[in-house]
VEXDREN-2710 file (C-alpha; in Angstrom, 1 decimal):
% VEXDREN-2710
k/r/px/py/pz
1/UNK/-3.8/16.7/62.3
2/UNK/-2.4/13.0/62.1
3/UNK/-0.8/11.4/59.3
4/UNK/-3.5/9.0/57.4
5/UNK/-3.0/5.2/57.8
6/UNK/-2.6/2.6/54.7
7/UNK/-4.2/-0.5/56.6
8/UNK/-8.1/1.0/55.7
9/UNK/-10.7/-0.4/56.5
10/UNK/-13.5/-2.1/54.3
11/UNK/-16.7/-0.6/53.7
12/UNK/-19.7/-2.6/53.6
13/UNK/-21.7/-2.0/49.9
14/UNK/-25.8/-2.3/50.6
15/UNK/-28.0/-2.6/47.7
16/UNK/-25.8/-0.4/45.7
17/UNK/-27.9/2.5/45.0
18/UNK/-26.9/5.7/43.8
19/UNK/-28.6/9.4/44.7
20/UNK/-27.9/12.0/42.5
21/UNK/-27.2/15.7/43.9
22/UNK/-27.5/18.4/41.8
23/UNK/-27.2/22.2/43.3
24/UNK/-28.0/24.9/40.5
25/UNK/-27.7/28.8/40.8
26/UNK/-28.7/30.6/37.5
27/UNK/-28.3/28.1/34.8
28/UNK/-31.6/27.7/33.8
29/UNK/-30.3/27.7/30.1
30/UNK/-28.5/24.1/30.7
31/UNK/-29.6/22.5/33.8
32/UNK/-32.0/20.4/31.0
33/UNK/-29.4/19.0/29.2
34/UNK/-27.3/18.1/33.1
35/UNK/-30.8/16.3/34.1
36/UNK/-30.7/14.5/30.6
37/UNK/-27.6/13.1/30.9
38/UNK/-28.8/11.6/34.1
39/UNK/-31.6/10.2/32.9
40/UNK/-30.0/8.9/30.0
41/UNK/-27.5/6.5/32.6
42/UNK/-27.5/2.7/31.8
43/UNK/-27.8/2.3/35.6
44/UNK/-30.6/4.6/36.9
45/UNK/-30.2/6.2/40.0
46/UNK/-32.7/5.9/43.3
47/UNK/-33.3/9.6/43.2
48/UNK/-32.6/12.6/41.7
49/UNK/-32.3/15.5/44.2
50/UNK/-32.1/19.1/42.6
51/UNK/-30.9/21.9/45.0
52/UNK/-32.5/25.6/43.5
53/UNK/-30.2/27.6/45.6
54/UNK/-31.9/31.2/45.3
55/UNK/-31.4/31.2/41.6
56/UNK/-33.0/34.8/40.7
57/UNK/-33.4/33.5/37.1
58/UNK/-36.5/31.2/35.4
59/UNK/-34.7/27.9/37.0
60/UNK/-37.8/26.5/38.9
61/UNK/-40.2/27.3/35.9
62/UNK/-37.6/25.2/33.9
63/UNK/-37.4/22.3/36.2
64/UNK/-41.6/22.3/36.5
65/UNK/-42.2/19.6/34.0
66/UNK/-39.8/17.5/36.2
67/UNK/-40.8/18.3/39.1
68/UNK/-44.6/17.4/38.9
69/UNK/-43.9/14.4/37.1
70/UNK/-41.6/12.9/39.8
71/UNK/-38.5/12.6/38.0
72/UNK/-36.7/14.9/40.6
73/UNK/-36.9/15.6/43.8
74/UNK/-37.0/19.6/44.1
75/UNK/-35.9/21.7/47.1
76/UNK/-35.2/25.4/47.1
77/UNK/-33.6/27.8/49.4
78/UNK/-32.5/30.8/50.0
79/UNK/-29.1/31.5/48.0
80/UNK/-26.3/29.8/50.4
81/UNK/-23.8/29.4/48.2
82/UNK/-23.1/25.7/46.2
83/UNK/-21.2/24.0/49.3
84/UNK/-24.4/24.6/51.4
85/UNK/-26.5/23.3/48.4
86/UNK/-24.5/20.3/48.2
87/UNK/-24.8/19.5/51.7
88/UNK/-28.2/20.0/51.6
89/UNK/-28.9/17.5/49.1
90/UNK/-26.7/15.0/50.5
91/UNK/-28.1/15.1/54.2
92/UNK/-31.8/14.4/51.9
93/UNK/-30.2/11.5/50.0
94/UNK/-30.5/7.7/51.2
95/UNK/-28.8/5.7/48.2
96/UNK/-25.7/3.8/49.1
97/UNK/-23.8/6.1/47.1
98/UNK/-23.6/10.0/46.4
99/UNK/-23.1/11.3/43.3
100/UNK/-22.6/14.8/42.4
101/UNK/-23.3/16.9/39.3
102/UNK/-23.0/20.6/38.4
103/UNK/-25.8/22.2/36.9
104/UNK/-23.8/22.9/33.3
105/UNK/-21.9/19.4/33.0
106/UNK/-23.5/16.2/32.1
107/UNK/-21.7/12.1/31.8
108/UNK/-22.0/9.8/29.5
109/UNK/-24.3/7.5/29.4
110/UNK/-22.4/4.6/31.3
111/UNK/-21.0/7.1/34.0
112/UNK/-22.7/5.6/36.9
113/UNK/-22.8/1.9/35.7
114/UNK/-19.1/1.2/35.9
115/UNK/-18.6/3.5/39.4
116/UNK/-21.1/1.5/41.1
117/UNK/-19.0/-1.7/39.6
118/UNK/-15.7/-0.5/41.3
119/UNK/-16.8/0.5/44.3
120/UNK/-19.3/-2.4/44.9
121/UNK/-15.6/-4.8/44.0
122/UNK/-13.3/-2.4/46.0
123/UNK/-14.3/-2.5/49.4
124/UNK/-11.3/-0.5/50.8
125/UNK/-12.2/2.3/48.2
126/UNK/-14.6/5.4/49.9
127/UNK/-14.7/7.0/46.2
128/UNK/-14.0/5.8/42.3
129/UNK/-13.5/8.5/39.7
130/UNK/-12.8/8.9/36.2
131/UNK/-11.2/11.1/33.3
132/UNK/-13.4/14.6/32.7
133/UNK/-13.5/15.7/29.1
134/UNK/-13.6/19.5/29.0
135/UNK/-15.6/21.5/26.6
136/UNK/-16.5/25.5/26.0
137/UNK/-12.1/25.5/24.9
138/UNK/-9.9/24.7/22.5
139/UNK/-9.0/21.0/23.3
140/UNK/-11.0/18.0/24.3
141/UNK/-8.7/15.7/26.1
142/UNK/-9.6/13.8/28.6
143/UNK/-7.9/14.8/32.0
144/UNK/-5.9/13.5/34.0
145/UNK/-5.2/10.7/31.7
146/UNK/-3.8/7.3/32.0
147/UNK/-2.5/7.7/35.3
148/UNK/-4.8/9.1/37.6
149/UNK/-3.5/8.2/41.2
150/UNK/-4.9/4.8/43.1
151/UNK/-4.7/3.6/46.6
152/UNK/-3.9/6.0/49.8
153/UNK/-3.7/9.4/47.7
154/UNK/-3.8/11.9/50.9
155/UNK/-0.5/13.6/50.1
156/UNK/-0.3/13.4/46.5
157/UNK/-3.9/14.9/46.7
158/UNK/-2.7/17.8/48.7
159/UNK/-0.1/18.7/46.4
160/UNK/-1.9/18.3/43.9
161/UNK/-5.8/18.5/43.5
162/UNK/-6.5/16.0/40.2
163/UNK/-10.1/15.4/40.7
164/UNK/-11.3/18.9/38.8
165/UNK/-15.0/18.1/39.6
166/UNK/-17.1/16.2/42.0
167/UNK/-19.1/15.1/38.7
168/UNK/-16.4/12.7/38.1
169/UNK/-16.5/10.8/41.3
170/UNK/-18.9/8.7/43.2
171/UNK/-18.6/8.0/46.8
172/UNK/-20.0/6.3/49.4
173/UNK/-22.5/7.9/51.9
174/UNK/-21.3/6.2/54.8
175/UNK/-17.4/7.8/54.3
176/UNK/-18.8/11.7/53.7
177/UNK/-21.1/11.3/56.4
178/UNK/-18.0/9.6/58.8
179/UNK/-16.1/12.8/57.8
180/UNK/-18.9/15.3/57.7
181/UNK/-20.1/17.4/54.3
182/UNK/-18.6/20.8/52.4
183/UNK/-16.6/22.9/54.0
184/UNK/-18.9/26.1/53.7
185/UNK/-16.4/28.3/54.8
186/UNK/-13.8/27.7/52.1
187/UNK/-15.3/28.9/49.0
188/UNK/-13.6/27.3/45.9
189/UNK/-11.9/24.7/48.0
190/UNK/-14.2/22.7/49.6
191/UNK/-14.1/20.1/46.9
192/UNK/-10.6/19.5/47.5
193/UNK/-11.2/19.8/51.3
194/UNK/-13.6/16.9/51.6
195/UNK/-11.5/15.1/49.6
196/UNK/-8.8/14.9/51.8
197/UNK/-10.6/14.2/54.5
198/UNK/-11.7/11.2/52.7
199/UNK/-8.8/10.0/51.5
200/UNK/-7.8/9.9/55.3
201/UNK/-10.3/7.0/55.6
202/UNK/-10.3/5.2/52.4
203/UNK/-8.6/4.5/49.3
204/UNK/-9.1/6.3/45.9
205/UNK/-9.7/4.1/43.3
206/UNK/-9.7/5.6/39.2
207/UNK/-10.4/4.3/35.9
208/UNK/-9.0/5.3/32.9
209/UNK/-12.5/6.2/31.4
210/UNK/-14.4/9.4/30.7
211/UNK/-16.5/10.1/33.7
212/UNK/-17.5/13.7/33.2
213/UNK/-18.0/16.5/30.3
214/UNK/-16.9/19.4/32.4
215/UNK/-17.7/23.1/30.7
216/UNK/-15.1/25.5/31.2
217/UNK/-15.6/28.8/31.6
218/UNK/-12.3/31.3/30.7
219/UNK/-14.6/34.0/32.7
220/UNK/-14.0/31.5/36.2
221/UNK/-10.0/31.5/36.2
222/UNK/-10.6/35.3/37.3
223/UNK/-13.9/35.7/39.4
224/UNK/-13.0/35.6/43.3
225/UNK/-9.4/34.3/42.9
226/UNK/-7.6/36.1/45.7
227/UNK/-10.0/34.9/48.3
228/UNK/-9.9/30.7/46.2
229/UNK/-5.9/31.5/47.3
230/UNK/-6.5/32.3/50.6
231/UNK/-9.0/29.6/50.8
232/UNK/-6.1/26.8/49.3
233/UNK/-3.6/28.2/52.1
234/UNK/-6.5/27.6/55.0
235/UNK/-6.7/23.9/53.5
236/UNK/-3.5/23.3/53.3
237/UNK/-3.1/24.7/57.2
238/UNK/-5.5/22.4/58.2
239/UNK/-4.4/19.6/56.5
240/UNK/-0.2/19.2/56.3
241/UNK/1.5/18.1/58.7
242/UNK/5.3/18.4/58.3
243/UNK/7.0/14.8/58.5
244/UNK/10.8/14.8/60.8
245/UNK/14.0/15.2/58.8
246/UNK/14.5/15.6/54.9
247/UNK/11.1/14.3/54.3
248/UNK/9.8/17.5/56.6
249/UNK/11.9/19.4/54.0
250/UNK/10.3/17.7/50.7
251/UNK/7.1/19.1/52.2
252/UNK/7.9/22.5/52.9
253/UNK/9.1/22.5/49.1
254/UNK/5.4/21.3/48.0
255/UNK/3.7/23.8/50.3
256/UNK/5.9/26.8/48.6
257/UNK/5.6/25.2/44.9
258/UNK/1.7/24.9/45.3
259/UNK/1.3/29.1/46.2
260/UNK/3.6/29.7/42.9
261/UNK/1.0/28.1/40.6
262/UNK/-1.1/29.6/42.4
263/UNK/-0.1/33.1/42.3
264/UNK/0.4/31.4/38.6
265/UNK/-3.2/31.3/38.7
266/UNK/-4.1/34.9/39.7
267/UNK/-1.8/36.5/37.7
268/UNK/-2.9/34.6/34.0
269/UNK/-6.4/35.3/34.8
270/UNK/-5.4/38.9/34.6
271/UNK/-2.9/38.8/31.5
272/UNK/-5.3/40.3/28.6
273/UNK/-5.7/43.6/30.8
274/UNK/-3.5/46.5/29.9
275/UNK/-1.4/47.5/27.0
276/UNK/0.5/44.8/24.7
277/UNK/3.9/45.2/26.2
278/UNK/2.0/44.3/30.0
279/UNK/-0.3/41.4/28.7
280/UNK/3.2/39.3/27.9
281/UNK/5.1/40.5/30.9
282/UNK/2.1/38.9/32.7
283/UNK/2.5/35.6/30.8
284/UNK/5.6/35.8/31.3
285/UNK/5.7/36.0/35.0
286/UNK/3.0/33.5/35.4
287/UNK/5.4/31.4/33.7
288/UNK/8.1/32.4/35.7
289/UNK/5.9/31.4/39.3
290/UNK/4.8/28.0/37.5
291/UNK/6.5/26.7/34.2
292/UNK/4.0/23.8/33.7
293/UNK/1.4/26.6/33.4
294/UNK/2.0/26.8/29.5
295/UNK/0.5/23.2/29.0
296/UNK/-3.3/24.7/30.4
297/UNK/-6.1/25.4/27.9
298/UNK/-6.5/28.9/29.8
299/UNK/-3.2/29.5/28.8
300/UNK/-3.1/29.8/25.1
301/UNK/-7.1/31.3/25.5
302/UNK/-4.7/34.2/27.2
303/UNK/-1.7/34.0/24.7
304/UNK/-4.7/34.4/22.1
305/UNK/-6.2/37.3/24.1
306/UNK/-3.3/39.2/25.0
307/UNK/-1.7/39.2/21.0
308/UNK/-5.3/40.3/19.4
309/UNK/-6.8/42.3/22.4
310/UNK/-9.3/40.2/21.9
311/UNK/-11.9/41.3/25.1
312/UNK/-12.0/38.7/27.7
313/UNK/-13.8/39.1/31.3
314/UNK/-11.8/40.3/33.9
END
């Protein structure tokens, strides 16, 4: 896998219209307010294209109202998983740009306004994205911040995956459809995955404004998290390619750095199990694989849950 070139090429905008994906899998109890933040949007979007990927709860009796009146366009199938939702949606979307919503986030109101702005004056750039402000913790900051990376990204992006969401980005339909959709096969990584890809092609450009409201669940850190693992090592496989002399070395560092937070990872999501004396050994070794760990909202939700007992999902 080559090295990505600086000298990008510039994309040509159309009539800068934006389709909206949404995949949705058992949130029936706040799809509503997702839709309503969409259309709530300044700029409205071409089409709103909602994914019902085998959701065995009341989703599509939810979604009727919207459906028969036209809002959204509706397409169920058989549960695939969300990648094959995703790319399911995009292959039915025609707007000039793609964006992408979970089915228990929502964006401010200007969210796709200033995207389309960027992009449409940023030829060079295949995808714009903002700050997300989490909610469901303890803090509200917006992430990443002030300094969200610009320009050719590709391996600061594969040390480092900043973009926690899709629903923060918008990006053209030519670029995903030049490096093909989701991943399928790498489950909690395929954001990241087509991301790379498309910061092979293009340029990332980011605005320090709030692009997303992201809800985090402490219940996600611990679901499936040895196969996310394996799943970050097959993208990283794919992806890295070791430069010649001390550089080759500065990588090798990154690749072994990046499976400490992530054993980080695994082990916190597991640190309120056990006796007392166990839950802090836990936190302590997670701290041990990845210091900066301590400065994560899951991280005092554990502190919290390991000192009271408090029951937290496994």
């Amino acid at each position: 896998m080559s090295e990505p070139k600086d000298n990008f090429k510039s994309w040509q905008t159309g009539d800068q219209s934006v389709s909206v994906v949404i995949p949705t899998y058992k949130h029936a109890s706040t799809v509503v307010q997702t839709l309503e933040s969409v259309f709530a949007q300044t700029l409205q979007p071409k089409e709103i294209i909602v994914i019902n990927d085998g959701s065995p709860d009341n989703t599509e009796e939810v979604l009727r109202p919207y459906i028969e009146s036209g809002r959204i366009r509706y397409f169920s199938q058989p549960n695939a998983g969300q990648g094959a939702a995703r790319n399911r949606g995009i292959a039915l979307a025609s707007g000039d740009f793609i964006a992408l919503l979970d089915d228990d986030d929502y964006w401010p109101p200007d969210k796709l306004q200033w995207q389309v702005e960027v992009l449409a004056n940023t030829p060079k750039a295949v995808i714009v994205y903002g700050n997300y402000t989490p909610f469901g913790t303890t803090t509200g900051r917006q992430v990443p911040g002030t300094r969200g990376p610009s320009g050719s990204v590709f391996r600061r992006l594969l040390w480092e995956n900043f973009i926690c969401s899709p629903g923060q980005t918008l990006i053209r339909r030519e670029a995903l459809q030049h490096v093909g959709f989701f991943d399928e096969s790498v489950w909690g990584a395929d954001d990241w995955e087509v991301m790379l890809r498309l910061a092979k092609i293009g340029e990332f450009a980011f605005e320090n404004r709030n692009a997303l409201f992201y809800r985090f669940h402490i219940a996600n850190a611990s679901k499936n998290m040895l196969k996310m693992v394996e799943n970050v090592r097959k993208v990283m496989d794919k992806h890295l390619v070791y430069r010649p002399g001390l550089l080759g070395l500065y990588d090798r560092y990154y690749y072994s750095r990046t499976f400490a937070r992530m054993r980080a990872i695994h082990i916190l999501a597991h640190a309120h199990q056990g006796v007392l004396p166990n839950r802090f050994f836990k936190l302590a070794k997670a701290t041990f694989y990845c210091p900066n760990m301590i400065r994560l909202p899951i991280f005092r939700e554990r502190i919290k849950a390991a000192w009271t007992g408090a029951p937290q999902p496994a």
